[in-house]
C-alpha beads as a LAMMPS data file, in Angstrom:
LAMMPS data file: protein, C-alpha beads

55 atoms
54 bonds

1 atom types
1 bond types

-500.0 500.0 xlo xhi
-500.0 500.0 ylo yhi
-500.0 500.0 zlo zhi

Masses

1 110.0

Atoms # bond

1 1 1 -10.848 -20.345 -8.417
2 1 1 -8.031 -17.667 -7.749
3 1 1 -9.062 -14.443 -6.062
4 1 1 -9.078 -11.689 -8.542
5 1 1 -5.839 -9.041 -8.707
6 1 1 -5.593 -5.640 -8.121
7 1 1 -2.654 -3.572 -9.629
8 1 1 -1.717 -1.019 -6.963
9 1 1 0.028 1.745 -8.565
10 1 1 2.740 2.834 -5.656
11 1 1 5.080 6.078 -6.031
12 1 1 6.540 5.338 -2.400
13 1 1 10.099 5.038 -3.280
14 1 1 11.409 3.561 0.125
15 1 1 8.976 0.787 0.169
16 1 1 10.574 -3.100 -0.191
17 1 1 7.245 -3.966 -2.692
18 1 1 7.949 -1.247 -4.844
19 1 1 9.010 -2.517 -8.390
20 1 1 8.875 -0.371 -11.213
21 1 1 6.177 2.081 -9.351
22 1 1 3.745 -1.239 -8.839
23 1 1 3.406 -3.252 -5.564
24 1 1 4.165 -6.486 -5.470
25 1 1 3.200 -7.312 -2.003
26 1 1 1.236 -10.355 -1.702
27 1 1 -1.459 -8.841 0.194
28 1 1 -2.591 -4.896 0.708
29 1 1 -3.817 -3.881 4.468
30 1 1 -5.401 0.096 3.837
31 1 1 -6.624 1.184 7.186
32 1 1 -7.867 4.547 8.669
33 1 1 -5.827 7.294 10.093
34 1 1 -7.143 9.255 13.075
35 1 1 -10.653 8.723 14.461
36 1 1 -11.619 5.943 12.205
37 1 1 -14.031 8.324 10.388
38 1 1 -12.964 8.672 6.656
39 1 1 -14.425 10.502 4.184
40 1 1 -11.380 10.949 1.661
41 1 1 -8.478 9.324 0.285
42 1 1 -6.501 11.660 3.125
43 1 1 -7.997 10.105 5.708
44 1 1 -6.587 6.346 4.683
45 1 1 -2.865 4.883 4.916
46 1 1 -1.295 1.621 3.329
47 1 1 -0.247 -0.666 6.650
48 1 1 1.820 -2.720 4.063
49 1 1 4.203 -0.777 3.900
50 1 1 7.857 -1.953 4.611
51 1 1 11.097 0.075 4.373
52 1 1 13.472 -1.183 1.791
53 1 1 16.817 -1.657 3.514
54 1 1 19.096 -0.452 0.680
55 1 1 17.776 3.322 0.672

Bonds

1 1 1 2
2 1 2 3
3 1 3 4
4 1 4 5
5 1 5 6
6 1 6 7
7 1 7 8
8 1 8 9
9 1 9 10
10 1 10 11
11 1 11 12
12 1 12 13
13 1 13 14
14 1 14 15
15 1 15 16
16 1 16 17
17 1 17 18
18 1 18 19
19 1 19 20
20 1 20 21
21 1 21 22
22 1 22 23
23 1 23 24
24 1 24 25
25 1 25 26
26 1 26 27
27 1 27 28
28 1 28 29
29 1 29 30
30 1 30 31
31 1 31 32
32 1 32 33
33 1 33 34
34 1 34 35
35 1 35 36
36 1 36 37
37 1 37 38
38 1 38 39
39 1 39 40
40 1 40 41
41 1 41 42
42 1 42 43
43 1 43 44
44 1 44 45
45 1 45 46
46 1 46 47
47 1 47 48
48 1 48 49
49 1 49 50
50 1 50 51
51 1 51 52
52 1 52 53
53 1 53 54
54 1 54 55
């Protein structure tokens, strides 16, 4: 059985796994910013993230 997927909606414009406004990375890592305590969206940041080469 395949694991379900997720469309992540992305408007980070320098990232490699942004096609068309939609990550295509194979896997998502979302970890916590600051002291680990996280109560909002604010408090969260995408550790995929890669910097496309040609911007």
């Amino acid at each position: 059985m395949d694991a379900p997927k997720s469309k992540v909606k992305c408007s980070v414009k320098d990232c490699q796994y942004n096609k068309r406004f939609m990550c295509e990375a194979g896997s998502i890592e979302v970890n916590p910013m600051g002291d680990n305590n996280v109560n909002t969206c604010d408090g969260t940041k995408c550790s995929t993230f890669t910097k496309n080469a040609t911007t």
